[in-house]
BAFI-3210 file (N, C-alpha, C; in Angstrom, 3 decimals, decimal comma, padded with zeros to 6 digits):
// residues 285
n [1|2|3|4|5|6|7|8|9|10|11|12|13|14|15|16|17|18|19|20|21|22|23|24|25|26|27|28|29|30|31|32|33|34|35|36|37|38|39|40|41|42|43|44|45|46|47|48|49|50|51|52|53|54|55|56|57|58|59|60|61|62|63|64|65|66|67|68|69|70|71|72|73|74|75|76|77|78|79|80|81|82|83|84|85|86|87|88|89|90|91|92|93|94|95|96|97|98|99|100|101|102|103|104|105|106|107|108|109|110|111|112|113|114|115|116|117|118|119|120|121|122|123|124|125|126|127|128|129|130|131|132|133|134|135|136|137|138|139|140|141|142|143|144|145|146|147|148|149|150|151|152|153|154|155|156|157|158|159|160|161|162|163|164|165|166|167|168|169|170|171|172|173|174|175|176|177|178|179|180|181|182|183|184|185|186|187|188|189|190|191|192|193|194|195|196|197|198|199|200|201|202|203|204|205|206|207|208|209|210|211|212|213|214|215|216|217|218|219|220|221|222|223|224|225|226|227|228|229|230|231|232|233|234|235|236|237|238|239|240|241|242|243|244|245|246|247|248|249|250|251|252|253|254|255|256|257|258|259|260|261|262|263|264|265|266|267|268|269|270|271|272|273|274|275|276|277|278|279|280|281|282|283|284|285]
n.u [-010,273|-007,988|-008,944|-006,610|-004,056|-003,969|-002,215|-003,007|-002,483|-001,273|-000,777|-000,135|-003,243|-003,878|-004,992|-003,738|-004,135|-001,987|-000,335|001,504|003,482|005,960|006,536|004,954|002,653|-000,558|-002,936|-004,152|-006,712|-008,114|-010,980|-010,566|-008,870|-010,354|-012,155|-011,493|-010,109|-012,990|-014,962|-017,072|-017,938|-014,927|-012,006|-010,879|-009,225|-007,222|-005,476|-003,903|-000,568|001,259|004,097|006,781|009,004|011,364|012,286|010,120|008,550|007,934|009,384|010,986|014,451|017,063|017,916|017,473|016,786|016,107|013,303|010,237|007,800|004,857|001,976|-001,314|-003,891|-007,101|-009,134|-007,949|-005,702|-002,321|-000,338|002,659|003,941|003,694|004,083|003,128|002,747|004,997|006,446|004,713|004,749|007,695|007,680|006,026|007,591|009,792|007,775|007,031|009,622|010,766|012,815|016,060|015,335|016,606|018,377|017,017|016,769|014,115|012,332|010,238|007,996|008,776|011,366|014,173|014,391|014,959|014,717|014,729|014,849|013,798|014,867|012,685|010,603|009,174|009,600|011,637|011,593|013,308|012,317|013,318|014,104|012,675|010,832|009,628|007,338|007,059|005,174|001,668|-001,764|-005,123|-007,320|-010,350|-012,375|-015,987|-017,389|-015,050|-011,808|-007,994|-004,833|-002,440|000,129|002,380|003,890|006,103|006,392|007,520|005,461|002,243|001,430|-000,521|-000,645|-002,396|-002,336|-004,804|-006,043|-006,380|-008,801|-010,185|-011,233|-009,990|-011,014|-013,735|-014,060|-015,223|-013,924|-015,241|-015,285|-013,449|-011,153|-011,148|-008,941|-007,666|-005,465|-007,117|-005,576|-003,618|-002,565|-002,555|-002,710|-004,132|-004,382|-002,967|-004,433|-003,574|-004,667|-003,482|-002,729|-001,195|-000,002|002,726|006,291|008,020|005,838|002,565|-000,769|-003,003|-004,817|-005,867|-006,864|-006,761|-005,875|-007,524|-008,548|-010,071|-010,652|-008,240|-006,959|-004,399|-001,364|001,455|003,552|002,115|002,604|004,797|004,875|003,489|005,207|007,549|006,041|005,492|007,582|009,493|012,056|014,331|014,698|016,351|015,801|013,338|009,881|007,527|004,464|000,725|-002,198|-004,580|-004,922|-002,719|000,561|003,441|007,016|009,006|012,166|014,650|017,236|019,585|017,520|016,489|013,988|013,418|010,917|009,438|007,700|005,046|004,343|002,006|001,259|-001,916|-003,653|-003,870|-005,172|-007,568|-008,282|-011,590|-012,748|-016,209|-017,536|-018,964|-020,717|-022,357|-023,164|-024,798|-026,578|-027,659|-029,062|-030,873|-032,609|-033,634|-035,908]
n.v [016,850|019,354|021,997|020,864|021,023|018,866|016,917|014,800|011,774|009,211|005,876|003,754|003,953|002,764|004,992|007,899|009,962|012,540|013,817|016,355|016,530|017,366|017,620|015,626|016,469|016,148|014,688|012,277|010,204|006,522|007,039|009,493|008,926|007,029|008,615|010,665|009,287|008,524|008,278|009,177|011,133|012,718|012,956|010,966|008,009|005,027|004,924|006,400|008,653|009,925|012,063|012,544|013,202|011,019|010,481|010,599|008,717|006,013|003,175|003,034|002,866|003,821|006,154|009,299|011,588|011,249|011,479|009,730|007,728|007,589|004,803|004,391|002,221|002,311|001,978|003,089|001,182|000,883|000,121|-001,853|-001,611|-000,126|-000,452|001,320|002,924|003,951|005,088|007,177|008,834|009,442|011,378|012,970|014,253|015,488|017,327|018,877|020,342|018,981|017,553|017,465|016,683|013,190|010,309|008,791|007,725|006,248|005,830|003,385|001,185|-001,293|-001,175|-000,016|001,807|002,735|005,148|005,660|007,976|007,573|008,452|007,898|009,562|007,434|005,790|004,188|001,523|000,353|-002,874|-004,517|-007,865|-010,574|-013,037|-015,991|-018,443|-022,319|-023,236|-024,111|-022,438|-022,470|-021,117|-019,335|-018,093|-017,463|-020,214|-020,963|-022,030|-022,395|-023,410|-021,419|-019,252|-018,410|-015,269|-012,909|-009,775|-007,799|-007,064|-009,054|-011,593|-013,381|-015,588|-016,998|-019,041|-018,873|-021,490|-023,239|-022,968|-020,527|-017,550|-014,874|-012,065|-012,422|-013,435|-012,512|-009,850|-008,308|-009,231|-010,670|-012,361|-015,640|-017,739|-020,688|-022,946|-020,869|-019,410|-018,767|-015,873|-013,808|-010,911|-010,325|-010,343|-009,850|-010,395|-011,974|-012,357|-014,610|-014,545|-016,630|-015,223|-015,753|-016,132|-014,792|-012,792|-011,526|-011,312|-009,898|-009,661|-007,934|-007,918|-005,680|-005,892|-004,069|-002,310|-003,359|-004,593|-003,544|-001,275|-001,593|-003,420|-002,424|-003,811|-006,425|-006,921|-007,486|-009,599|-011,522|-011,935|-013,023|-015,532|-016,905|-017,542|-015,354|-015,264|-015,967|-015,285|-013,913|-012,089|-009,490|-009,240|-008,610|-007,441|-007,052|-005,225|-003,827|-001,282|-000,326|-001,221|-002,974|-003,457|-005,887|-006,982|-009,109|-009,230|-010,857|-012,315|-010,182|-007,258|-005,051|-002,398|-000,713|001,402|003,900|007,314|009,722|012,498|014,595|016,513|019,113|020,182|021,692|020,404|020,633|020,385|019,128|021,143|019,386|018,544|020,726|022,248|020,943|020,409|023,074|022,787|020,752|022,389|023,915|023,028]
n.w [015,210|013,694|010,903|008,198|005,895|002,806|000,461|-002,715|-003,841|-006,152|-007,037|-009,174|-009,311|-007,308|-003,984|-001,932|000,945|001,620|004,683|005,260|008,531|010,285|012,914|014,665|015,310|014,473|015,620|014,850|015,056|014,348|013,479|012,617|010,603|009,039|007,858|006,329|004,413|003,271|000,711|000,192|001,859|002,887|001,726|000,645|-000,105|000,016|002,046|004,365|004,521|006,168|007,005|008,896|011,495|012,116|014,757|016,742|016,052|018,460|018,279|016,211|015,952|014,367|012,347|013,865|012,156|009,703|007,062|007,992|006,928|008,455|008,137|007,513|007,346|005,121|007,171|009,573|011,010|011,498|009,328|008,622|006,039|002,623|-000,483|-003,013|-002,085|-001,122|-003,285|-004,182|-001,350|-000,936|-003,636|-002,708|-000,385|-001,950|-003,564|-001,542|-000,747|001,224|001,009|-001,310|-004,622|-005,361|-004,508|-002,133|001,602|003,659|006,624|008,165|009,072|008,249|008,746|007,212|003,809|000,716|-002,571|-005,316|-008,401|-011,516|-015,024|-016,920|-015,344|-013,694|-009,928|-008,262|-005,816|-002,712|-001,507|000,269|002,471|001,075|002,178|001,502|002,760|003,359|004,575|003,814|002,997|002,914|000,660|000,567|-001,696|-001,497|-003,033|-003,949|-003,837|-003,065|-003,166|-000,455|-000,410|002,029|002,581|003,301|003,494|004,442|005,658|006,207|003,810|001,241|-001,233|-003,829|-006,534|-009,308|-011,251|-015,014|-015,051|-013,474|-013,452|-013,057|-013,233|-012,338|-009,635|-006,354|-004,939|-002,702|-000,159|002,731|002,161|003,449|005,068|006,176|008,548|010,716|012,737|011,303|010,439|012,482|012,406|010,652|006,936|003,959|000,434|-002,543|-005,943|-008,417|-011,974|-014,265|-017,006|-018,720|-019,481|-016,735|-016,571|-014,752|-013,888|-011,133|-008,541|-005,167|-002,562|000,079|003,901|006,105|004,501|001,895|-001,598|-003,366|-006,143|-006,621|-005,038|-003,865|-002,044|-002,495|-004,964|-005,435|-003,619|-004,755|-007,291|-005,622|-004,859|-006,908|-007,925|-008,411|-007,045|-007,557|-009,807|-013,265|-014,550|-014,496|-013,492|-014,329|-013,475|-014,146|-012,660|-011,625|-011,458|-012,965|-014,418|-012,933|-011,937|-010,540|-008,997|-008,113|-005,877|-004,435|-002,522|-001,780|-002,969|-005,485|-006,075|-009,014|-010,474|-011,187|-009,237|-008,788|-007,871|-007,571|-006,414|-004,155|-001,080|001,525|004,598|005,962|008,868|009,670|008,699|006,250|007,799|008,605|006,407|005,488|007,565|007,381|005,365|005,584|007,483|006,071|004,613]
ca.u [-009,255|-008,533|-007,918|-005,429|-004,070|-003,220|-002,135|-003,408|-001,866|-001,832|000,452|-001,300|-004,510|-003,582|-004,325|-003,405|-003,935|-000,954|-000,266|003,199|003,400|007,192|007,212|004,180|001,384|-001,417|-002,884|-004,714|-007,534|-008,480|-012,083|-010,321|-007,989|-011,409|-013,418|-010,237|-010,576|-013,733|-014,840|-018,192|-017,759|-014,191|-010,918|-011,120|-007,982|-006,928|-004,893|-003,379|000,518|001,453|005,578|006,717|010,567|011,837|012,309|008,883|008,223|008,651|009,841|012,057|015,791|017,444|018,604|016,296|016,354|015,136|011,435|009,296|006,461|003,639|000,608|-002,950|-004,824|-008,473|-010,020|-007,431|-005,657|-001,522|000,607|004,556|004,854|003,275|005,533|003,083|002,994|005,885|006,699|003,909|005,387|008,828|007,368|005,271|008,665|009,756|007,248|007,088|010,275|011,453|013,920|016,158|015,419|017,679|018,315|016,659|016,203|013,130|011,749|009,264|007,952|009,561|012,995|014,797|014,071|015,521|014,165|015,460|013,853|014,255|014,591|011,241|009,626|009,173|010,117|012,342|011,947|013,614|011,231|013,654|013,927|010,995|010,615|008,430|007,059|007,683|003,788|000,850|-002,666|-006,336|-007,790|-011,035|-013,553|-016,972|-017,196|-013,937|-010,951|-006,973|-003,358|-002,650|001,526|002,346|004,919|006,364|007,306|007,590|003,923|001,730|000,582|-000,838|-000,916|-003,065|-002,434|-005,729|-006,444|-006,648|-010,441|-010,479|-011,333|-009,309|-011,829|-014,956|-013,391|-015,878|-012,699|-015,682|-015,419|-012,190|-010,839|-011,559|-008,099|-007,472|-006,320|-007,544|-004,865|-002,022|-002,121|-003,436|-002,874|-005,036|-003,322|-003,180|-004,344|-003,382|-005,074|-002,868|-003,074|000,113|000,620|003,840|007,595|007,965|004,445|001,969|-001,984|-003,079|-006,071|-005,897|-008,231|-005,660|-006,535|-007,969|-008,591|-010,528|-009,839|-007,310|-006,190|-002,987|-000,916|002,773|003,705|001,265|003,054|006,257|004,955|002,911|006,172|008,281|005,634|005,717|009,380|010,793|013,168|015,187|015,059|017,787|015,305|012,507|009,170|006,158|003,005|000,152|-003,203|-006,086|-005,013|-001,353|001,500|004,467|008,120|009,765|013,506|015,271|018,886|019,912|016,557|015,599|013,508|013,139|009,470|009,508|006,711|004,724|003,994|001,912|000,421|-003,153|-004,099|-003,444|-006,036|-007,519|-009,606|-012,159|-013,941|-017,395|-018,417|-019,938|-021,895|-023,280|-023,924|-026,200|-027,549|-028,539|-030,145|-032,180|-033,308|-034,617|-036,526]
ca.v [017,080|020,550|021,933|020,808|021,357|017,582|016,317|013,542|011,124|007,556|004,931|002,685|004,045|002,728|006,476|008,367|011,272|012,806|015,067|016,629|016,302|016,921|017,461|014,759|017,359|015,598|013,427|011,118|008,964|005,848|007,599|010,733|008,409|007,064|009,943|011,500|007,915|008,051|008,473|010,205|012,050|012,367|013,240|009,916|007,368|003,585|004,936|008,124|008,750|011,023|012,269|012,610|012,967|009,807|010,697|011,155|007,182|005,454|001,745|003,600|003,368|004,210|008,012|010,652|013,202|010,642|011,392|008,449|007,311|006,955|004,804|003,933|001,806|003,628|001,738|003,550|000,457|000,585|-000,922|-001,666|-000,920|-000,271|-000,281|002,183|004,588|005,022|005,734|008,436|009,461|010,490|012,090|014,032|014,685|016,344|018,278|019,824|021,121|018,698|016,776|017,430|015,560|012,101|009,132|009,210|007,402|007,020|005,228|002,348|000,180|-002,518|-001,097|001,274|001,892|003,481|005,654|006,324|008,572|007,420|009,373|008,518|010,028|006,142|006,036|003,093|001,680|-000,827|-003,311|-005,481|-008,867|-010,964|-014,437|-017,260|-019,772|-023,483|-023,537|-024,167|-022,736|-022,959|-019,608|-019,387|-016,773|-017,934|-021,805|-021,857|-022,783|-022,828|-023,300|-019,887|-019,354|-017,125|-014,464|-011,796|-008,292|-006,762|-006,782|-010,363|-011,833|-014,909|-015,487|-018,223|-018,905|-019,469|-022,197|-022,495|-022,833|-020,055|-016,368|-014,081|-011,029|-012,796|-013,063|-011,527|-009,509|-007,570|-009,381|-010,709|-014,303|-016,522|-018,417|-022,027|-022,285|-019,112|-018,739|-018,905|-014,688|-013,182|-009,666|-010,198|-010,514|-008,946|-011,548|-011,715|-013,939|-014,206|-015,806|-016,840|-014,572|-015,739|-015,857|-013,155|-011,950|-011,487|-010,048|-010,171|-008,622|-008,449|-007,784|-005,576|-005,774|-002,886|-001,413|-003,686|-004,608|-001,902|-000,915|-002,098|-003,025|-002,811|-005,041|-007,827|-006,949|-008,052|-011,029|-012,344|-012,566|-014,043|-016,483|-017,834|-017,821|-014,439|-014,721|-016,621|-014,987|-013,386|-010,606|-008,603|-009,463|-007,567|-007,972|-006,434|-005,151|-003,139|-000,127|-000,120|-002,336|-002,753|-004,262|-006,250|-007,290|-009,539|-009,483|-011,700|-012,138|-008,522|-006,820|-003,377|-002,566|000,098|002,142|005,312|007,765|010,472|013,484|014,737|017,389|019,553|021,755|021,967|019,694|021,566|019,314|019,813|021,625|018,945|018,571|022,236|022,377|019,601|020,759|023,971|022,458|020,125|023,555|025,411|021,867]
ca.w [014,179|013,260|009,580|007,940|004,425|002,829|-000,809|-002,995|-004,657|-006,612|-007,319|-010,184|-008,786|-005,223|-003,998|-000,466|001,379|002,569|005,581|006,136|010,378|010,762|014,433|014,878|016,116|013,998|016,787|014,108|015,617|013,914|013,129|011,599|009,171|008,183|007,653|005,545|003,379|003,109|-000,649|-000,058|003,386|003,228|000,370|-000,835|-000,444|000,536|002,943|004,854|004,619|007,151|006,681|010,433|011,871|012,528|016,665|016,949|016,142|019,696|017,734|015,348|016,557|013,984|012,039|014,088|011,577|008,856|007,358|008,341|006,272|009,422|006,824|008,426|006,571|005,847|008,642|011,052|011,209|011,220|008,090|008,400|004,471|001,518|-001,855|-003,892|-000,825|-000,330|-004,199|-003,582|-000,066|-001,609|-004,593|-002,046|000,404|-003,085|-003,999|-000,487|-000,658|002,438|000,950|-002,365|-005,829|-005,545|-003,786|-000,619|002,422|004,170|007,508|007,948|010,113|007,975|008,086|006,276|002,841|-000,173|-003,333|-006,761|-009,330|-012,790|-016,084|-017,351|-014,074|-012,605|-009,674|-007,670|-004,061|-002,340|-000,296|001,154|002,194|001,109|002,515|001,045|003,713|002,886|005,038|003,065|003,895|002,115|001,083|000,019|-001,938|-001,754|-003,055|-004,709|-002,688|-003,238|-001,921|-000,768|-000,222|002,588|001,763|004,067|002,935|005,932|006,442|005,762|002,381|001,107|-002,648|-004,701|-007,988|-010,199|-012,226|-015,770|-015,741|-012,922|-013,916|-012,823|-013,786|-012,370|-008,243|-006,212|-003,647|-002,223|001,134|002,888|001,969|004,633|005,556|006,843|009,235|010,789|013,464|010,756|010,474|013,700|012,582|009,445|005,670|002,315|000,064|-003,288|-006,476|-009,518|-012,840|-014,797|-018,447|-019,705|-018,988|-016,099|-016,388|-014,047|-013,692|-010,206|-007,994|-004,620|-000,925|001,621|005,031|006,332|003,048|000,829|-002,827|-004,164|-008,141|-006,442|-003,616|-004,207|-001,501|-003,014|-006,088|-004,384|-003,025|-006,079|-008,067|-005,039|-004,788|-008,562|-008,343|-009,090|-005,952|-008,212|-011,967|-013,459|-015,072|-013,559|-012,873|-014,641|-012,698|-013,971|-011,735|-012,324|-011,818|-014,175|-014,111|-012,134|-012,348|-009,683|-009,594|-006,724|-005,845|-003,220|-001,920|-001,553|-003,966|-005,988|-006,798|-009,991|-011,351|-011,374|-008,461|-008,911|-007,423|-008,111|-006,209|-002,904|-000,451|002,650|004,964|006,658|009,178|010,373|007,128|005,330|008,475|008,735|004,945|005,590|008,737|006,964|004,175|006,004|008,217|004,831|003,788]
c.u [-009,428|-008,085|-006,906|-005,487|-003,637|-002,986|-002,762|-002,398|-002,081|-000,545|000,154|-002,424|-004,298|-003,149|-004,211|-003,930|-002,421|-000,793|001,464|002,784|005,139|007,426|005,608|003,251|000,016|-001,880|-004,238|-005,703|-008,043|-009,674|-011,911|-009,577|-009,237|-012,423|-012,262|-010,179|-011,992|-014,241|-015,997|-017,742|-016,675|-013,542|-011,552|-009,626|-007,705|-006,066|-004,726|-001,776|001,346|003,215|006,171|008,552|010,628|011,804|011,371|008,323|008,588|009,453|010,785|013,870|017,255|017,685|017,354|015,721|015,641|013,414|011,136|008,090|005,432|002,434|000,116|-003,387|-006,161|-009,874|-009,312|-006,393|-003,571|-000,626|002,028|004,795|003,754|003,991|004,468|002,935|003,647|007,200|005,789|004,615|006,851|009,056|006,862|006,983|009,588|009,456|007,301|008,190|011,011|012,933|014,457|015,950|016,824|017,369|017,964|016,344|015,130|012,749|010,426|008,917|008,359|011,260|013,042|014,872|014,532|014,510|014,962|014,344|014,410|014,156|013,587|010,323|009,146|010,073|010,368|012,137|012,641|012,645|011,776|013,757|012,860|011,482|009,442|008,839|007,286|005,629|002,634|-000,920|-003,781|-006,897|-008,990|-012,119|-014,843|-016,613|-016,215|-012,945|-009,316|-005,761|-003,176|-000,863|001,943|003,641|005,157|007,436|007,239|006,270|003,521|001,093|000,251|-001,423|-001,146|-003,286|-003,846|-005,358|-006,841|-008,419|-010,811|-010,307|-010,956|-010,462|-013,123|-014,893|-014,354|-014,957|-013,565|-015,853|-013,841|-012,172|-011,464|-009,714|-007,934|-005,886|-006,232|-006,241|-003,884|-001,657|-003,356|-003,349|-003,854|-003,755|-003,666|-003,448|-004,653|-004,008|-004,148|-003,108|-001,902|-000,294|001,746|004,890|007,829|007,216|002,984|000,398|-002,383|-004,378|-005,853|-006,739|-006,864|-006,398|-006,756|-008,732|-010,000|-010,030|-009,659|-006,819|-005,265|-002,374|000,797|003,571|003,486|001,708|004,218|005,741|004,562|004,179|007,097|007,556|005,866|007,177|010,365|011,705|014,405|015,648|015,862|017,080|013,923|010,921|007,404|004,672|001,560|-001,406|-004,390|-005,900|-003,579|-000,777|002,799|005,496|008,691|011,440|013,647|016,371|019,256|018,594|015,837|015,176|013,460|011,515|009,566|007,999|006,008|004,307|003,617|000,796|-000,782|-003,696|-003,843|-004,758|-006,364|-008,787|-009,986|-013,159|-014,953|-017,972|-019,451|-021,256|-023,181|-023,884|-025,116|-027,290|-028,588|-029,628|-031,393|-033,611|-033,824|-035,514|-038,090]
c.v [018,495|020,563|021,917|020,598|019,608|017,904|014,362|013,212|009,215|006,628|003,594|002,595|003,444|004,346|006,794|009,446|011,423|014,167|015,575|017,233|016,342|017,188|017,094|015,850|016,734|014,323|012,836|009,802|007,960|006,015|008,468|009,997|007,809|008,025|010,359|010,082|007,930|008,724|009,246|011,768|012,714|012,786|012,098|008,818|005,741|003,430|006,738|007,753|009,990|011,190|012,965|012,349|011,658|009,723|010,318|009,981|006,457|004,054|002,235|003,405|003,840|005,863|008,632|011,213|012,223|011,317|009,878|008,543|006,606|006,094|004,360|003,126|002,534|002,892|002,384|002,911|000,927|-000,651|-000,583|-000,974|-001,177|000,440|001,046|003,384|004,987|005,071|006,897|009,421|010,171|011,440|013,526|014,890|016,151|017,564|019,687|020,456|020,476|017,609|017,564|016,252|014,277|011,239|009,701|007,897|007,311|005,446|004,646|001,443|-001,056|-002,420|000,015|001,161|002,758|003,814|006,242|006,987|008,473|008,468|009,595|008,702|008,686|006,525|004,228|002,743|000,146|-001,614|-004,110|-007,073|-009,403|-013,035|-015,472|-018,368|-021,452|-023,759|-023,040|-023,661|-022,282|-021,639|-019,573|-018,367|-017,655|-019,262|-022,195|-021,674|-022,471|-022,702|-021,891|-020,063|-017,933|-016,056|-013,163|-010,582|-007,346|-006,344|-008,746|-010,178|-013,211|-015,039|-016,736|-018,082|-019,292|-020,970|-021,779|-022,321|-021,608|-018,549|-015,338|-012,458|-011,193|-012,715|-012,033|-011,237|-008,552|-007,741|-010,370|-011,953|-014,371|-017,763|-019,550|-022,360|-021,034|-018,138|-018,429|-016,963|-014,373|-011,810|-009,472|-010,071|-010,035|-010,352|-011,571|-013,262|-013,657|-015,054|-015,178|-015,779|-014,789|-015,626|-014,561|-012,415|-012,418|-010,727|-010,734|-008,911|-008,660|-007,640|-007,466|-005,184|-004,226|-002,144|-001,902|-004,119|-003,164|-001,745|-001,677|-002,179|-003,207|-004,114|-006,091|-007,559|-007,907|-009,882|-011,842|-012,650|-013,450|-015,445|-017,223|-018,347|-017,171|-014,329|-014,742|-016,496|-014,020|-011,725|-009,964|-009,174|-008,614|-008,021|-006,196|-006,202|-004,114|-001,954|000,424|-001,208|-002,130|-003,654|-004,580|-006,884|-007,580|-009,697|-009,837|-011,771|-011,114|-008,276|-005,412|-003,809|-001,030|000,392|003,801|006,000|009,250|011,609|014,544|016,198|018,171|020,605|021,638|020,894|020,695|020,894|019,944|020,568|020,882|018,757|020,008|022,447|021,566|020,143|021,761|023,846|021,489|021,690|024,257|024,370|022,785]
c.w [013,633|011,821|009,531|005,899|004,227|001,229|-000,966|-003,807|-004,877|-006,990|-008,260|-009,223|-007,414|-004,850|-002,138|-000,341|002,344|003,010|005,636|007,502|010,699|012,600|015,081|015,860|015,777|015,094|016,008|014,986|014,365|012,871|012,403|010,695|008,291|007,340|006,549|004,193|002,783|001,622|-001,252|000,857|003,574|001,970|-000,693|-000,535|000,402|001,475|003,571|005,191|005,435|007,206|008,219|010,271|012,335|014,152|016,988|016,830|017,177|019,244|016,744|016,167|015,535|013,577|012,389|013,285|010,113|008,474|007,370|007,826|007,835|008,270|007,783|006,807|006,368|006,724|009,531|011,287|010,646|010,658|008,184|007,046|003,608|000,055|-002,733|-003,238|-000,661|-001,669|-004,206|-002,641|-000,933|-002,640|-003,892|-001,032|-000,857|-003,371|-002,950|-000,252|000,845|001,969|-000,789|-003,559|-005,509|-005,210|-002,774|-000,042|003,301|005,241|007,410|008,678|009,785|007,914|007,401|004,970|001,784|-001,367|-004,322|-007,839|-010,699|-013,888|-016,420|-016,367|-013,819|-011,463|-008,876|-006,485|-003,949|-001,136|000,733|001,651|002,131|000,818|002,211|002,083|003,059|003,733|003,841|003,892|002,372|002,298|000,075|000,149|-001,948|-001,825|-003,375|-003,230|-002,966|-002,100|-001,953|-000,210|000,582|002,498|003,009|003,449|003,612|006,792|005,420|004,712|002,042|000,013|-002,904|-006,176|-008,481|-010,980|-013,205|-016,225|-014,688|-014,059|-013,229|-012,230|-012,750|-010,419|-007,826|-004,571|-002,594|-000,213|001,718|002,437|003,350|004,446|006,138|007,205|009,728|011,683|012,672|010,340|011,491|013,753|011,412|008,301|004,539|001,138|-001,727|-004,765|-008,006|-011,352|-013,814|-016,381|-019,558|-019,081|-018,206|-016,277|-015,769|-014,317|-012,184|-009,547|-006,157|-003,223|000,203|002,590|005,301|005,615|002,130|-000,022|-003,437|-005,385|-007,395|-005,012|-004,130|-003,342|-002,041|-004,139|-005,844|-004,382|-003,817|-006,737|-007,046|-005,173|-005,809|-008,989|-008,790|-008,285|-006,884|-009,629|-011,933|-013,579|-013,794|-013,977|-013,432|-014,730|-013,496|-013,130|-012,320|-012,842|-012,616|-014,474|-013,530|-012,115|-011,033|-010,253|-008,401|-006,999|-004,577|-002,140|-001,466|-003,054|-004,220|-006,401|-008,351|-010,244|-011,252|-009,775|-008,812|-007,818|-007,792|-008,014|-004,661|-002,504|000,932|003,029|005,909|007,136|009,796|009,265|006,661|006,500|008,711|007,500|005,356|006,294|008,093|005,711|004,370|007,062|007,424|004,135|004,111]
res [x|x|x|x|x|x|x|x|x|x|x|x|x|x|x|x|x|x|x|x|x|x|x|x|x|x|x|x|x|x|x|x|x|x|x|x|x|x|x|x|x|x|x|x|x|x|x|x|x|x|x|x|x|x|x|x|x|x|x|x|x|x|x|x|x|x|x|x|x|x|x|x|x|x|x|x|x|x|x|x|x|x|x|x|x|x|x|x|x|x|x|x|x|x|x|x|x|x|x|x|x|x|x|x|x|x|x|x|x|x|x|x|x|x|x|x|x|x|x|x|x|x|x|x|x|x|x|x|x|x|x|x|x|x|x|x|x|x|x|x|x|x|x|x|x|x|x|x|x|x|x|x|x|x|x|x|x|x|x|x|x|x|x|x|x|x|x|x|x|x|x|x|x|x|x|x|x|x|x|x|x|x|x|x|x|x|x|x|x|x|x|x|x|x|x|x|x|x|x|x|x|x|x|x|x|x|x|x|x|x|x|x|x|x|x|x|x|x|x|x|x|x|x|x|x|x|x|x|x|x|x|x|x|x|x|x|x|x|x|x|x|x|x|x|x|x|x|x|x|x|x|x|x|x|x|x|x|x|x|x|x|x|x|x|x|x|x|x|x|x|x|x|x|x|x|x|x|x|x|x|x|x|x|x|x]
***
């Protein structure tokens, strides 16, 4: 991987690195999206958002000239969608001077996707249709156990409400659920734990594949309220998570996700450095 300049950015602390790649030269190995994640070695981020011409995606068939949100998970690992990335991603399309301030369109491995930028600098996406299973499966942290409700938002989820003697806070998300049964997601799942707040309110934590537990996943924002029953409410949906809070809204079974996207910082990766620093400091021991 040679240098390359990237930006950071966060989305209720769900943060990225992002590359602009418009004519897909960045030949991204699995090992370099980690290393670029990685939080010692590495920028730092729960993912990598790479902004690529639409052409340039072989499964894409839609508008060429589109930008396309490419995301890696930071194992390496390709994600159809993620809702606070790709309020990030268009903030970043922005800043770079590749698209004008507005409504925008933007490519996805879940489909085509829209972006509004609100007055008070929130910004809007659309996630699309989101389907709740009628299948039931058993998802369990350590000794505890529950119904887990599987949810599709263009990528897999599987949300379990708490109990009221369960602790929300206490959830140790440091290792993946464990699923029953196992075959019922064979690409692996985002798995979300929630505990009820009140009329249209949400707090929720949740373990995304690839990733770990994240401040946030917008998706699993998504799917936590479909699951409880926001397909069907008149109003919107306010889930909160570790790292902010975030507003959902469904209209005819599709959803808007709402909230903040921001940008942190911009410079240069320069690989092989941290290794020579090292080298030379172990050589003057």
């Amino acid at each position: 991987m040679s240098e390359l300049t990237f930006t950071k950015g966060h989305g209720t602390l769900n943060d990225f690195v992002l590359l602009n790649d418009p004519d897909d030269e960045l030949l991204l190995s699995a090992a370099d999206v980690s290393l670029l994640c990685d939080r010692r070695a590495g920028i730092g981020g729960d993912g990598v958002l790479r902004a690529v011409r639409a052409r340039h995606i072989e499964e894409w068939s839609g508008d060429p000239d589109l930008w396309f949100m490419d995301y890696r998970n930071a194992d390496g690992t390709l994600a159809e969608m993620c809702g606070n990335g790709l309020r990030v991603f268009v903030r970043f399309l922005v800043a770079e001077g590749l698209v004008e301030p507005g409504d925008l369109s933007v490519g996805t491995r879940a489909g085509l996707r829209h972006a509004w930028f609100l007055p008070d600098g929130r910004v809007r996406v659309s996630m699309g249709q989101v389907r709740v299973s009628d299948a039931r499966v058993q998802v369990k942290v350590g000794s505890q156990q529950w119904a887990g409700i599987p949810v599709d938002v263009g990528n897999p989820h599987v949300v379990s409400v708490l109990r009221s003697e369960d602790q929300l806070a206490t959830l140790d998300l440091s290792r993946a659920p464990e699923c029953e049964p196992g075959d019922h997601f064979p690409r692996g799942v985002n798995a979300e734990f929630v505990e009820l707040r009140g009329p249209g309110r949400l707090a929720m934590r949740v373990h995304e594949r690839g990733s770990g537990e994240t401040w946030s996943c917008g998706t699993g924002v998504v799917a936590a309220a479909a699951a409880v029953g926001g397909v069907g409410a008149g109003g919107g949906v306010q889930v909160e998570v570790p790292g902010g809070a975030l507003e959902v809204r469904f209209t005819d079974g599709e959803a808007t996700l709402t909230g903040p996207a921001v940008l942190v910082a911009k410079g240069r990766w320069l690989p092989g450095f941290g290794d020579a620093a090292q080298a030379c400091e172990r050589g003057s021991s």
